[in-house]
N, C-alpha and C positions, 0 to 999 in steps of 0.2 A: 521131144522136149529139149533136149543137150542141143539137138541140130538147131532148132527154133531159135533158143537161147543167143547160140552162138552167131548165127544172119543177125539178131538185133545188135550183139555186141557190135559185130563186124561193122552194121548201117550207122550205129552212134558214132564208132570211129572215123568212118568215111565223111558224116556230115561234120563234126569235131575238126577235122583236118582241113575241108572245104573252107568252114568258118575262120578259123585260122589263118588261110591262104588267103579270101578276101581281107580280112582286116590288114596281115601287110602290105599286098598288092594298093587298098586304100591308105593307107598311111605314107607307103613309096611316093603316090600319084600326089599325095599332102605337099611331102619335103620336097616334090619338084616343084611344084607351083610357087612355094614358097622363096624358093630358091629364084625361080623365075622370077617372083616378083622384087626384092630385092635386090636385082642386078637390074631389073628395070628401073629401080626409084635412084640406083646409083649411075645410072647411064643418065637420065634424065635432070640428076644434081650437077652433074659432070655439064651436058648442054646449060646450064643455067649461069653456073659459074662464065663458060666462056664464052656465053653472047653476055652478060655484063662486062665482063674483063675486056670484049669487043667494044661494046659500048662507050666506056672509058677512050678509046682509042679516036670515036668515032665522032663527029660534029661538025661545025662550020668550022673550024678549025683542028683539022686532022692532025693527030698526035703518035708519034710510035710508039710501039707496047713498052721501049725499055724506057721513056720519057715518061709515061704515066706509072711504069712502075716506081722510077727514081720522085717523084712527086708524092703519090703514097706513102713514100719512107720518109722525106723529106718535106712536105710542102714548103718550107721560108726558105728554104735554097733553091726551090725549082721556080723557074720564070711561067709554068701553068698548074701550079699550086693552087689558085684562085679558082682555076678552070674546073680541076679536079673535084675538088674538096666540097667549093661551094655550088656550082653549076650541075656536074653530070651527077657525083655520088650521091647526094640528094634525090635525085629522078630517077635514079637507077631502083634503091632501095627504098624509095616508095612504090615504083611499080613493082618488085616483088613482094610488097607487104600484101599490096590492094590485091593483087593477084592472088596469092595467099590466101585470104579474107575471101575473096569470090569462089576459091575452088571449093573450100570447106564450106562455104556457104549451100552449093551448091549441092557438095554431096552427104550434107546431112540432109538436106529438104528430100533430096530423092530417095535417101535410105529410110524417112521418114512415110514418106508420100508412099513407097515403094510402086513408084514410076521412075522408068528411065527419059520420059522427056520431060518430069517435071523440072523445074529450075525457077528462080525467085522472079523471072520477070515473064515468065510464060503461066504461073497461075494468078497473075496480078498483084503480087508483094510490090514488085520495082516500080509496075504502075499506079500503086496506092503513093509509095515514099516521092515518087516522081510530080504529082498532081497535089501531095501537099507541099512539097518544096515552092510548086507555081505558086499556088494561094499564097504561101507565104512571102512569095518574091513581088508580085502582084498587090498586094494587097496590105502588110506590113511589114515589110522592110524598110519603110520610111519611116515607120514608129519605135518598132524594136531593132535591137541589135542585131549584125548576120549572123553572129555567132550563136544567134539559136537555130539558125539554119538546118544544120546536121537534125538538132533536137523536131524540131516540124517534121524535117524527112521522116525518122525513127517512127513519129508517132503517126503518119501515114501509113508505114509497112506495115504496122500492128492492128491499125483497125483496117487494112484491105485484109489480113489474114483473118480476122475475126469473121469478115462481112464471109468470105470464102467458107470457112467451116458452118458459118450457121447455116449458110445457103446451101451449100453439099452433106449436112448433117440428116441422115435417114435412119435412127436407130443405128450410128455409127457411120464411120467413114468410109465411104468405097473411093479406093485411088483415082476408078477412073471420072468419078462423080466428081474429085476434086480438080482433076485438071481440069476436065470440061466448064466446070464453073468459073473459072482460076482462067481461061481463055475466054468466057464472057465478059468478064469484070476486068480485065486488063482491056479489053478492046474497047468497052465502056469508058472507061479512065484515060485510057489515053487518047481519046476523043477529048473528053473534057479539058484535059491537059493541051491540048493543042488550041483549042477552042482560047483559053485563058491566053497563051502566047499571043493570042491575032490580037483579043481587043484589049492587050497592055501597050504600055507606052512602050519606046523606041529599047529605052536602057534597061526598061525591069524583063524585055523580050528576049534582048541581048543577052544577058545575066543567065536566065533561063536555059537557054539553048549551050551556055558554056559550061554549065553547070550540069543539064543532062545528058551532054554525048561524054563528059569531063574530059579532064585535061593535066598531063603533067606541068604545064610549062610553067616557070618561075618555083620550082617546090623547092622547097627550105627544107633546112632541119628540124624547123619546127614542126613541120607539116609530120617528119618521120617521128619525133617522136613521141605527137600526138596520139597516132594510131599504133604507133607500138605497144605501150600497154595494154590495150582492148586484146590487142592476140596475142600478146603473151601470159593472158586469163585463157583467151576464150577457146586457140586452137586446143592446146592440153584438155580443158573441159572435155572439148568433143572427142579428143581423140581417148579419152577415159569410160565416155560413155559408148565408145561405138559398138562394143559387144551387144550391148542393149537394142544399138538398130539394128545391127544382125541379128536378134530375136523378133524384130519386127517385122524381120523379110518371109517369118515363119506362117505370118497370118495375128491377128490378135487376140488369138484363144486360145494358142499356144505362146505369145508373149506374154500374158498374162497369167498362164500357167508355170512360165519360167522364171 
């Protein structure tokens, strides 16, 4: 019995110590990753900074870095003040807003979808927002204002996402039911949408086609900071919620147990 006793103590101890040795060895393998990643979002802020900082330099009229920096500090003393200030910095910092707004876009849908090819314009979101822009550019923009523009897009993206869920809806979501439907209905739409471009007139086609490949050129400050408010709600939101989509990459009966 004493011998018996003693093998069980001994086997508690042995798996006790194993258990132990994995949860550091997991924990180590944690703080690297994390570390990893962290030097990657700052290698990547680093590239960001200096292809803008490039940008700045760069145009139909080629400027040196120390000429756009003394402009920055100064604009009413620098003779490309104007260039700076109103021309590139505007196009710069709207394309990292949009860009910004696209990635988060993207990787909520997918943490959501929990697909990695899903994305807003491969299950038909960009081709709903896409197809009601046409109708609207087509069809009432000679009535109404453009500036409901955005608003028509918005209210395309929502009902292609609605027509998507009810369509792939079987006693629940299956991710791959979503894309697959989300690849019907975008190819659907943007048929349609191409369809609307042939038989509009010359300028509401034009419109159309600048409007859905987009375009920096001519962006103002206004343009920046229209869109700024929207992300500086919406990025925080998601980036508050994201633990919640890592509960979702668990399955839904464990999100919902969490």
């Amino acid at each position: 019995m004493s011998s018996l006793s003693g093998a069980n103590a001994e086997s508690a101890t042995q798996d006790q110590t194993q258990g132990h040795s994995q949860g550091h060895t997991q924990g180590h393998t944690q703080d690297r990753a994390n570390r990893r990643y962290r030097r990657l979002v700052a290698l990547l802020a680093l590239a960001l900074v200096a292809s803008a900082g490039l940008s700045l330099s760069l145009g139909s009229f080629p400027t040196p870095p120390i000429e756009v920096l003394k402009a920055l500090a100064a604009p009413q003393a620098s003779d490309i003040g104007f260039i700076v200030w109103e021309l590139r910095l505007p196009r710069i910092l709207l394309a990292v807003l949009v860009g910004a707004a696209l990635a988060v876009a993207g990787a909520v849908l997918q943490g959501i979808v929990r697909n990695p090819l899903a994305s807003p314009d491969v299950i038909g979101i960009t081709s709903g927002a896409a197809l009601a822009a046409v109708v609207f550019l087509a069809g009432f923009a000679s009535q109404l204002s453009i500036h409901l523009l955005p608003l028509a897009a918005l209210g395309g993206a929502v009902l292609a996402t609605v027509l998507v869920v009810a369509l792939a809806w079987r006693k629940g979501l299956n991710p791959s039911r979503v894309v697959l439907v989300g690849i019907g209905l975008s190819a659907a739409m943007g048929a349609a949408t191409t369809l609307l471009i042939v038989i509009s007139d010359d300028a509401s086609a034009l419109h159309a086609y600048v409007w859905l490949t987009g375009s920096l050129y001519a962006a103002q400050w206004r343009h920046v900071l229209s869109l700024l408010p929207w992300l500086l709600v919406a990025i925080p939101l998601c980036l508050s919620l994201a633990r919640h989509m890592d509960a979702l990459a668990l399955g839904d009966a464990v999100a919902v147990g969490l």
